[in-house]
OpenMM code with the backbone's topology and positions (N, CA, C; nanometers):
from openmm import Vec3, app, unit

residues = "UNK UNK UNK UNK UNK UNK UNK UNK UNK UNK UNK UNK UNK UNK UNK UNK UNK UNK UNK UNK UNK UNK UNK UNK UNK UNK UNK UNK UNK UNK UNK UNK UNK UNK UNK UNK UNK UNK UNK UNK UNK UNK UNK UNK UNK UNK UNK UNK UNK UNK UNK UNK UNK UNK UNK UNK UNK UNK UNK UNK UNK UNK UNK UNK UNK UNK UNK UNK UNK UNK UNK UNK UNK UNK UNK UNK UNK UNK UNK UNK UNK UNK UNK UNK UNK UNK UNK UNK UNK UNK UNK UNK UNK UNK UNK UNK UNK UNK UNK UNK UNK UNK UNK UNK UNK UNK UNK UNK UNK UNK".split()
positions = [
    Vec3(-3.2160, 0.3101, 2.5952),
    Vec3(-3.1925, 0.4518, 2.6133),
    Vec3(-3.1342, 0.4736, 2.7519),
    Vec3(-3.0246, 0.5594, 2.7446),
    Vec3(-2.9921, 0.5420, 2.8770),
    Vec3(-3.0062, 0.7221, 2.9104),
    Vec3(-3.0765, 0.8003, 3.0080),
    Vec3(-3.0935, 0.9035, 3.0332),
    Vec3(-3.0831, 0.9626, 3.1716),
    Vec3(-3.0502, 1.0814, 3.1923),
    Vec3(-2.9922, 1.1308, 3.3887),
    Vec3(-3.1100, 1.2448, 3.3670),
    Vec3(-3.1040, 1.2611, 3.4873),
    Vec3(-3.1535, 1.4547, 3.5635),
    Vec3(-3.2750, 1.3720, 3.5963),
    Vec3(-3.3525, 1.4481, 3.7195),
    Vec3(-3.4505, 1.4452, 3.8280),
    Vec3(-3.6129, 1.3592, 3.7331),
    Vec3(-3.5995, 1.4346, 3.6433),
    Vec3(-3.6908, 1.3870, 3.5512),
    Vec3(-3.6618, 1.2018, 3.4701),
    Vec3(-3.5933, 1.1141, 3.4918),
    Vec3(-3.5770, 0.9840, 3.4417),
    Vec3(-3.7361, 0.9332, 3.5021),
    Vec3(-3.7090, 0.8158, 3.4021),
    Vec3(-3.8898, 0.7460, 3.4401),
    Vec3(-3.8658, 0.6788, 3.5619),
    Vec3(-3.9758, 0.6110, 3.5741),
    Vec3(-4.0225, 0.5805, 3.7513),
    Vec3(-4.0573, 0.4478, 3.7321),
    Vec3(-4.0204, 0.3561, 3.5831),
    Vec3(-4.0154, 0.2512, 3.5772),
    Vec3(-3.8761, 0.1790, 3.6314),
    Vec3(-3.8150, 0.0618, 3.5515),
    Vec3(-3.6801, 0.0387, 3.5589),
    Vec3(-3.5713, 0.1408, 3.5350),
    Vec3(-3.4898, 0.1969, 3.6965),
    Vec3(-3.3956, 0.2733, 3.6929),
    Vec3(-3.2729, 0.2576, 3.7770),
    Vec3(-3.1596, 0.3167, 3.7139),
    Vec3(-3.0298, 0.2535, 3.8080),
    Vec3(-2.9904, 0.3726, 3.8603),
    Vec3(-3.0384, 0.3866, 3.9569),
    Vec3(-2.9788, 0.5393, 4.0510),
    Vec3(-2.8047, 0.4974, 4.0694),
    Vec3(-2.7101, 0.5860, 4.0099),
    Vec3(-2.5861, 0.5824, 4.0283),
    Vec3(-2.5459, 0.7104, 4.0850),
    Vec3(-2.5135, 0.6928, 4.2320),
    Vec3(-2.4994, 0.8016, 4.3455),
    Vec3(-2.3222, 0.8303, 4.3558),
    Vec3(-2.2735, 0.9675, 4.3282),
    Vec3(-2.1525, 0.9967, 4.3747),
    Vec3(-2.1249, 1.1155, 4.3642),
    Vec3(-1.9697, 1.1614, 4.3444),
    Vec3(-2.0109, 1.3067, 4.2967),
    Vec3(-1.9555, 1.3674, 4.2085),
    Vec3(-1.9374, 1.4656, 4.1336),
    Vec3(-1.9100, 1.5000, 3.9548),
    Vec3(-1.7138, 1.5156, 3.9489),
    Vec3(-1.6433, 1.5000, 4.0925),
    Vec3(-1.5511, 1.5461, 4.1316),
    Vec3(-1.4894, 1.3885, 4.1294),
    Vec3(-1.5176, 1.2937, 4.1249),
    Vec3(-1.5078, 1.1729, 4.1870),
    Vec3(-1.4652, 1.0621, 4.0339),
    Vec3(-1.3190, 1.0514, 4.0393),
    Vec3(-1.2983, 0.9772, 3.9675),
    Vec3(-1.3308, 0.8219, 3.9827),
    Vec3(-1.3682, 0.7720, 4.0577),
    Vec3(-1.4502, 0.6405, 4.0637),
    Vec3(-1.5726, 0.6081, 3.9916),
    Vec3(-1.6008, 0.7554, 4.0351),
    Vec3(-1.7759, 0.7752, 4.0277),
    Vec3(-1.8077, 0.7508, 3.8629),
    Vec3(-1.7189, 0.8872, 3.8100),
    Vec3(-1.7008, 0.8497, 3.6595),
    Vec3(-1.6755, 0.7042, 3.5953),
    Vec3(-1.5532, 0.6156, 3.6585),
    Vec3(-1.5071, 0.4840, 3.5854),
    Vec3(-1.6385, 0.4208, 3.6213),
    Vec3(-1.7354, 0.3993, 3.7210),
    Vec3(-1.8534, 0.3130, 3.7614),
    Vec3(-2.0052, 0.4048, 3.6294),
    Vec3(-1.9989, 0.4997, 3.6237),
    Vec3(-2.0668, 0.5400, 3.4460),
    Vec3(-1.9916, 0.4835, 3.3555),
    Vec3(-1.8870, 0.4936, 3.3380),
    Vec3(-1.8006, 0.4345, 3.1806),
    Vec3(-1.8633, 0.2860, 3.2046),
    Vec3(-1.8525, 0.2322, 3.3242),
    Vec3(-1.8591, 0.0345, 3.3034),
    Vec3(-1.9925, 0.0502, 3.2775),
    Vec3(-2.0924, 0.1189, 3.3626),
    Vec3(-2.2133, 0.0767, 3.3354),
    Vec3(-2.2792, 0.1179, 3.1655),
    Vec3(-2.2092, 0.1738, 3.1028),
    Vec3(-2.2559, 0.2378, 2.9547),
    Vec3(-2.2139, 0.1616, 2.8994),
    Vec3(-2.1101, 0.0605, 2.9305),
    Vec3(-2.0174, -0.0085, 2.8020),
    Vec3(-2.1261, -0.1542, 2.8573),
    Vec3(-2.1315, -0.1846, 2.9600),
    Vec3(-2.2290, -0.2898, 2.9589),
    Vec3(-2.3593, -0.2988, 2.8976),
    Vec3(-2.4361, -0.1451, 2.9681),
    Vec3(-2.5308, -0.1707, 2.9188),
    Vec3(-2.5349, -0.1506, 2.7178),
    Vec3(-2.4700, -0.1389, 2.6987),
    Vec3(-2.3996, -0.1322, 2.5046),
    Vec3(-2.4471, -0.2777, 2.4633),
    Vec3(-2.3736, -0.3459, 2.5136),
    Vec3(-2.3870, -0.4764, 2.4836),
    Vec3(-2.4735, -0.6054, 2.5438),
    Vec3(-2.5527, -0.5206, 2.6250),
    Vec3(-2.6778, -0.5983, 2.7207),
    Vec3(-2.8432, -0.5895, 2.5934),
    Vec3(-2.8997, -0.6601, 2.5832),
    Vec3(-3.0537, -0.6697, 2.5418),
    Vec3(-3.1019, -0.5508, 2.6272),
    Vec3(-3.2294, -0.4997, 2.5840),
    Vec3(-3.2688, -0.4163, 2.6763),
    Vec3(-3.2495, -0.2720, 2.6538),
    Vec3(-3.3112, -0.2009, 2.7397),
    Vec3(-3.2674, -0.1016, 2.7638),
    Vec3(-3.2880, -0.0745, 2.9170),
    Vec3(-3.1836, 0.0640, 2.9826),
    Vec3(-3.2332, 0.0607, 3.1362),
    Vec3(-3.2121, 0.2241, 3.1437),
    Vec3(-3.2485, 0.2782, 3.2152),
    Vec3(-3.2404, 0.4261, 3.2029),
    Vec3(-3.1461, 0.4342, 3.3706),
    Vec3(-3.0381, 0.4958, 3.3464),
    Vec3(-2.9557, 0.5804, 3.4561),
    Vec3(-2.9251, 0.7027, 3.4928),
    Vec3(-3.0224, 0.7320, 3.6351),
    Vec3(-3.0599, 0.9165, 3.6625),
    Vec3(-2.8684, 0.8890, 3.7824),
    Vec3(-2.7837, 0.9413, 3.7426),
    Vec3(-2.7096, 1.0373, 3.8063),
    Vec3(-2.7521, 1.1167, 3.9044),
    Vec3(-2.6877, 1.0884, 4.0739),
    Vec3(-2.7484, 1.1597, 4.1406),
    Vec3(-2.6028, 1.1928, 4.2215),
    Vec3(-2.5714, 1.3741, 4.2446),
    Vec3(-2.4644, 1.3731, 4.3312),
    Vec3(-2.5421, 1.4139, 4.4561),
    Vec3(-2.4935, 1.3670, 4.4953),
    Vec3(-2.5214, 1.3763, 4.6427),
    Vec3(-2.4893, 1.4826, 4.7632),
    Vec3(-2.3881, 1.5762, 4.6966),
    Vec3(-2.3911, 1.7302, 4.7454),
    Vec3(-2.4941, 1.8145, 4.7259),
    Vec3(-2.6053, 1.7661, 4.5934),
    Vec3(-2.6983, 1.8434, 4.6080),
    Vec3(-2.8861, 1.7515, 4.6077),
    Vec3(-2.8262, 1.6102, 4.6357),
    Vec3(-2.9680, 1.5066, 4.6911),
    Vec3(-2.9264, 1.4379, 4.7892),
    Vec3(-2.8510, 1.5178, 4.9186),
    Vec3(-2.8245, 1.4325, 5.0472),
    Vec3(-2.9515, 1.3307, 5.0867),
    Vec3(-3.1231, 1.3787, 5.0583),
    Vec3(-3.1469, 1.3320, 5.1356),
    Vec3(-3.2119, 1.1837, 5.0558),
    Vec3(-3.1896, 1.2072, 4.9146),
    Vec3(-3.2054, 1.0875, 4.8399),
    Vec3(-3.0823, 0.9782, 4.8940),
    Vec3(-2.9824, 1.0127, 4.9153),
    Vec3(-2.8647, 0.9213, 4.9585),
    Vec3(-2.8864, 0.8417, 5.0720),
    Vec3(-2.9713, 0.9409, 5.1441),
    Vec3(-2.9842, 0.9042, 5.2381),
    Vec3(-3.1416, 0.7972, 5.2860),
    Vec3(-3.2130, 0.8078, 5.2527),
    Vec3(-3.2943, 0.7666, 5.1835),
    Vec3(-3.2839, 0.6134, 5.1359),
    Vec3(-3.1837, 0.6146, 5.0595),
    Vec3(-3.1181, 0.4754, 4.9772),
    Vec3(-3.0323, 0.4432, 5.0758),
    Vec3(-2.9772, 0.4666, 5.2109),
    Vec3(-2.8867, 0.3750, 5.2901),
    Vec3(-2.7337, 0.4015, 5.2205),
    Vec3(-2.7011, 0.5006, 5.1258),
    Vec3(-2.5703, 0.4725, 5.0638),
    Vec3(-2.4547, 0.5269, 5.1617),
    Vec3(-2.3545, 0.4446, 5.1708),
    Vec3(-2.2192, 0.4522, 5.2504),
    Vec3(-2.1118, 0.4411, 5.1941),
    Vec3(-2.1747, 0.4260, 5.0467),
    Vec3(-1.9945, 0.4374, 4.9828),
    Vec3(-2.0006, 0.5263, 4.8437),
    Vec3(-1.9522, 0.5681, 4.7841),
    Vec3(-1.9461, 0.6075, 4.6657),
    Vec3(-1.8517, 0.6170, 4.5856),
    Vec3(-1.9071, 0.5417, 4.4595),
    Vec3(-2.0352, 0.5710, 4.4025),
    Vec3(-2.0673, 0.4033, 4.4525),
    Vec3(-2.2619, 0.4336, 4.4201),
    Vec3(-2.3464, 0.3107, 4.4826),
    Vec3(-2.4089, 0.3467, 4.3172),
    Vec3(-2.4223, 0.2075, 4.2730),
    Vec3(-2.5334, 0.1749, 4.1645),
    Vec3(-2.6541, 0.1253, 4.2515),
    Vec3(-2.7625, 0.2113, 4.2292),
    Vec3(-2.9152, 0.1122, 4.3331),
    Vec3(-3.0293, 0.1004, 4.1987),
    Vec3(-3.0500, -0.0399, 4.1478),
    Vec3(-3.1187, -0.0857, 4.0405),
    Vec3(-3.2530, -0.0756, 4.1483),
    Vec3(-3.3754, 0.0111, 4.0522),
    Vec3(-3.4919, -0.0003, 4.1398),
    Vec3(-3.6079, -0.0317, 4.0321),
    Vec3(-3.6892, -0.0720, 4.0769),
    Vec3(-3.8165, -0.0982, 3.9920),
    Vec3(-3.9101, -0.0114, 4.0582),
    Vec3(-4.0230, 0.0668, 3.9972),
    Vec3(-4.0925, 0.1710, 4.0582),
    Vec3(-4.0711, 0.2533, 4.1939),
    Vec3(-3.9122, 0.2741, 4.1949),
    Vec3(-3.9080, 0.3170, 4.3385),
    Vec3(-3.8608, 0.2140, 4.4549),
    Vec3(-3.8987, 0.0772, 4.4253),
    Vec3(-3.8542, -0.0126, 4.4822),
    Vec3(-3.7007, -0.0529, 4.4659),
    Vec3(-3.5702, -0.0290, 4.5633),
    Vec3(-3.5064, -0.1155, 4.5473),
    Vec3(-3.5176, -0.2741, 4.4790),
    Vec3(-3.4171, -0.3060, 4.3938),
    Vec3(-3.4032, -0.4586, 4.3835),
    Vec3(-3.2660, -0.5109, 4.3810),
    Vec3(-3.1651, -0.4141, 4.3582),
    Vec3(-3.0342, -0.4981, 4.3853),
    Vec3(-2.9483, -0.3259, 4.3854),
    Vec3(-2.7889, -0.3658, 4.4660),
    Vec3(-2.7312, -0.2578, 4.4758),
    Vec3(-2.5739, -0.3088, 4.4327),
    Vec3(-2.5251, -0.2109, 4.3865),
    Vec3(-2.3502, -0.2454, 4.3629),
    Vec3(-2.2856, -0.1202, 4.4348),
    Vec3(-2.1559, -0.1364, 4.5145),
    Vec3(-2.0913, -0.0466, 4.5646),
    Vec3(-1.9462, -0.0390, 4.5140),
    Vec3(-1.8748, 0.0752, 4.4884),
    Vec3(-1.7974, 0.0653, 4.4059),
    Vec3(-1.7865, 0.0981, 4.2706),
    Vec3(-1.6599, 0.0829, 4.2176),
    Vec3(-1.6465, 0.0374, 4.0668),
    Vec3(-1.6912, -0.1164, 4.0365),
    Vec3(-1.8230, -0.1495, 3.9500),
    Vec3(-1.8380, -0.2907, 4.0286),
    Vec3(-1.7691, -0.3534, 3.8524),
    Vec3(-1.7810, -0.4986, 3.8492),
    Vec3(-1.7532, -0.4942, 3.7074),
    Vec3(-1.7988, -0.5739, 3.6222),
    Vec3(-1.8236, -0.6281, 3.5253),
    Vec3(-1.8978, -0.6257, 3.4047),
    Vec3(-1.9913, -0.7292, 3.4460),
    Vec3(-1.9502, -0.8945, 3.4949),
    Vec3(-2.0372, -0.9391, 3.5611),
    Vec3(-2.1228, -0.9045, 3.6533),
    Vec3(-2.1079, -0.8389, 3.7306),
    Vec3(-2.1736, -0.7563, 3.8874),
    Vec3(-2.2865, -0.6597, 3.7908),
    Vec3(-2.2357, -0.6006, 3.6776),
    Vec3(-2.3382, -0.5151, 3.5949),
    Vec3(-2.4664, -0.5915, 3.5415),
    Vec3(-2.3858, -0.7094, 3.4943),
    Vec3(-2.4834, -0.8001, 3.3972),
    Vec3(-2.5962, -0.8244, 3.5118),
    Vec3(-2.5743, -0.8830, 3.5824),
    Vec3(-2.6212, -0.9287, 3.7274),
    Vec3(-2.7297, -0.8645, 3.7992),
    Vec3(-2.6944, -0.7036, 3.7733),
    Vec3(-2.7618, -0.6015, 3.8189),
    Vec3(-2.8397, -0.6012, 3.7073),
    Vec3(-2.8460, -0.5922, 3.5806),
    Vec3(-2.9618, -0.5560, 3.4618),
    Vec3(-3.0441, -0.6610, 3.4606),
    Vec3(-2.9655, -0.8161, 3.4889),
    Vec3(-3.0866, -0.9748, 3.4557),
    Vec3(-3.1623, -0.9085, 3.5715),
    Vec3(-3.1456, -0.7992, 3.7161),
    Vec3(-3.2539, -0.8360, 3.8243),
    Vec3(-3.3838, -0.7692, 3.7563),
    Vec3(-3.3771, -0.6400, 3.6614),
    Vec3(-3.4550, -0.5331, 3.6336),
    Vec3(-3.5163, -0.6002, 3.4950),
    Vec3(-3.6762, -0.5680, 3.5022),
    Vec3(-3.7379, -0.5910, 3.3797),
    Vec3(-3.6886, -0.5081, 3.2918),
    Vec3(-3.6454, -0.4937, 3.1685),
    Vec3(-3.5639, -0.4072, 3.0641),
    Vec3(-3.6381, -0.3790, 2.9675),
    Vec3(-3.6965, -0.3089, 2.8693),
    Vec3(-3.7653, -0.2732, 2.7824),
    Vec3(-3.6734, -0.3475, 2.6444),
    Vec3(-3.7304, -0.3972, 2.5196),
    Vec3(-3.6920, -0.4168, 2.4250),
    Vec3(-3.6202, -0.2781, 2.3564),
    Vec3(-3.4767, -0.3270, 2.3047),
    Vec3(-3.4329, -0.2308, 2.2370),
    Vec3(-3.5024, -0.2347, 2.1061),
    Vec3(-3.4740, -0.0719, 2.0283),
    Vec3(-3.5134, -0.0456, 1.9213),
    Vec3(-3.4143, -0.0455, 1.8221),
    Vec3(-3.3930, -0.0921, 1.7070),
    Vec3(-3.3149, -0.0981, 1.6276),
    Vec3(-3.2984, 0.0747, 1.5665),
    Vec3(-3.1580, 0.0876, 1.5763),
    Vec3(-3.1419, 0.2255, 1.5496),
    Vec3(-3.1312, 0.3281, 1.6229),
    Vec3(-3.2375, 0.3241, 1.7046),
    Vec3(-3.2493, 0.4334, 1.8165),
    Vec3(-3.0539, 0.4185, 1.9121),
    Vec3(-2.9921, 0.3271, 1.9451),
    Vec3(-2.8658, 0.3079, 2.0050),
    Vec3(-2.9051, 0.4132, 2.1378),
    Vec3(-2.7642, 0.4707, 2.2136),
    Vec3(-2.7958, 0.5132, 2.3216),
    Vec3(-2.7610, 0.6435, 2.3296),
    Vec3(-2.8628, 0.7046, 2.3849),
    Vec3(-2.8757, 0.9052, 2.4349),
    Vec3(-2.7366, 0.8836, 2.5175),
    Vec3(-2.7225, 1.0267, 2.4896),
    Vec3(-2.5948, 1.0288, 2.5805),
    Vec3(-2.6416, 1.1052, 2.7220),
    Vec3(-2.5391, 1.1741, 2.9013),
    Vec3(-2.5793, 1.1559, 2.9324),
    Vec3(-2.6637, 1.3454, 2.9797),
] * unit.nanometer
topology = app.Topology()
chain = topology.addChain("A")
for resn in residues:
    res = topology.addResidue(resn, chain)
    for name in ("N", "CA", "C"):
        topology.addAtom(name, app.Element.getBySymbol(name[0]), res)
């Protein structure tokens, strides 16, 4: 399931920081949806712009955007800057424990 807004769980999550104006920002959601499509698992991704969670950005150390920051309870565990790409994704999901997908259920949009 992949799901955004303030409310995502507080387990395995990929904070993807940029802003709604930001054509990068968008192509770094398209890679990460088409990966995670074809990845085991599931990982949930809260969307955060950063015109209106400066101090989450800040917070996370981010200097470029868009920043993918894979965290486990809040904990950082790995970061991508950029448009990163499909390997760099894979890479980022093997770091995060992933929940078993459900047959059927496929993926929420965002």
């Amino acid at each position: 399931m992949i799901t955004g807004g303030r409310d995502a769980p507080i387990g395995s999550t990929i904070l993807l920081f940029g802003v709604p104006e930001c054509r990068a920002t968008a192509a770094a959601r398209a890679r990460l949806d088409e990966v995670l499509a074809s990845h085991t698992g599931t990982a949930h991704i809260r969307e955060v712009n950063v015109w209106e969670e400066p101090e989450l950005a800040v917070t996370h150390a981010v200097l470029m955007l868009p920043t993918a920051v894979a965290t486990l309870g809040g904990t950082e565990v790995c970061r991508l800057g950029g448009v990163p790409g499909r390997r760099s994704i894979a890479r980022l999901l093997d770091a995060l424990p992933l929940q078993p997908t459900h047959t059927g259920l496929g993926h929420a949009s965002r």
